[in-house]
C-alpha positions in Angstrom: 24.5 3.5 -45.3 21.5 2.5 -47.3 18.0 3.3 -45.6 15.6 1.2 -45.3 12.2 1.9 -46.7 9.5 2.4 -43.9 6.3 1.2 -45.6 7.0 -2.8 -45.1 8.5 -2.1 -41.5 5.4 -0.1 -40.7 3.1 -2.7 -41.9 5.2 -5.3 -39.7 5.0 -2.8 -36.3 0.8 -2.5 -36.9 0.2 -5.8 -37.7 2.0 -6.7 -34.5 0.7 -4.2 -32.4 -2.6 -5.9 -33.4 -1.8 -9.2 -33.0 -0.7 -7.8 -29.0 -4.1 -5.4 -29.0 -6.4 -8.4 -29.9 -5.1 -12.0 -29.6 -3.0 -11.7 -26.4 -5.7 -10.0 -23.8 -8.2 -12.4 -23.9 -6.1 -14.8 -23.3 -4.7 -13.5 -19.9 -8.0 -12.2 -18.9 -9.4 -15.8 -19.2 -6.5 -16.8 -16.4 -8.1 -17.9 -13.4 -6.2 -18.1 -9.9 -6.7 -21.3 -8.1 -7.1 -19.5 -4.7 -9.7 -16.6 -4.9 -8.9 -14.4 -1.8 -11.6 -15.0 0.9 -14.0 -11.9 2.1 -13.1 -10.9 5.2 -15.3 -10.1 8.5 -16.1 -6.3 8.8 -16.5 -6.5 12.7 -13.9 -6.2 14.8 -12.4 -9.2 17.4 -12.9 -9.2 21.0 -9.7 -8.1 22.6 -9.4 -8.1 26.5 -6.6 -4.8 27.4 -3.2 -5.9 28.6 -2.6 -5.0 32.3 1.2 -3.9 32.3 2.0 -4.7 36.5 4.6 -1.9 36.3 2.4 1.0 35.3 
């Protein structure tokens, strides 16, 4: 079984691992979501208590 030399296939795995490391992020960081979650209220609801009749 011949082997392979690593020099070109090392080249090919940085060269990619660039191409992943540079080109790709910005490009999904730039995504926007169409709905933006809303800020919610930090106070709480009025609630009336629930009178149980059999307790």
């Amino acid at each position: 079984m011949p082997q392979l030399n690593p020099s070109p296939w090392l080249a090919i795995m940085v060269f990619s691992w660039m191409t992943f490391l540079i080109v790709i992020p910005p490009k999904i960081m730039a995504h926007m979501f169409p709905n933006e979650p809303a800020p919610q209220s930090t106070e709480k609801p009025n609630t009336t208590t629930w009178n149980w009749p059999w307790l």
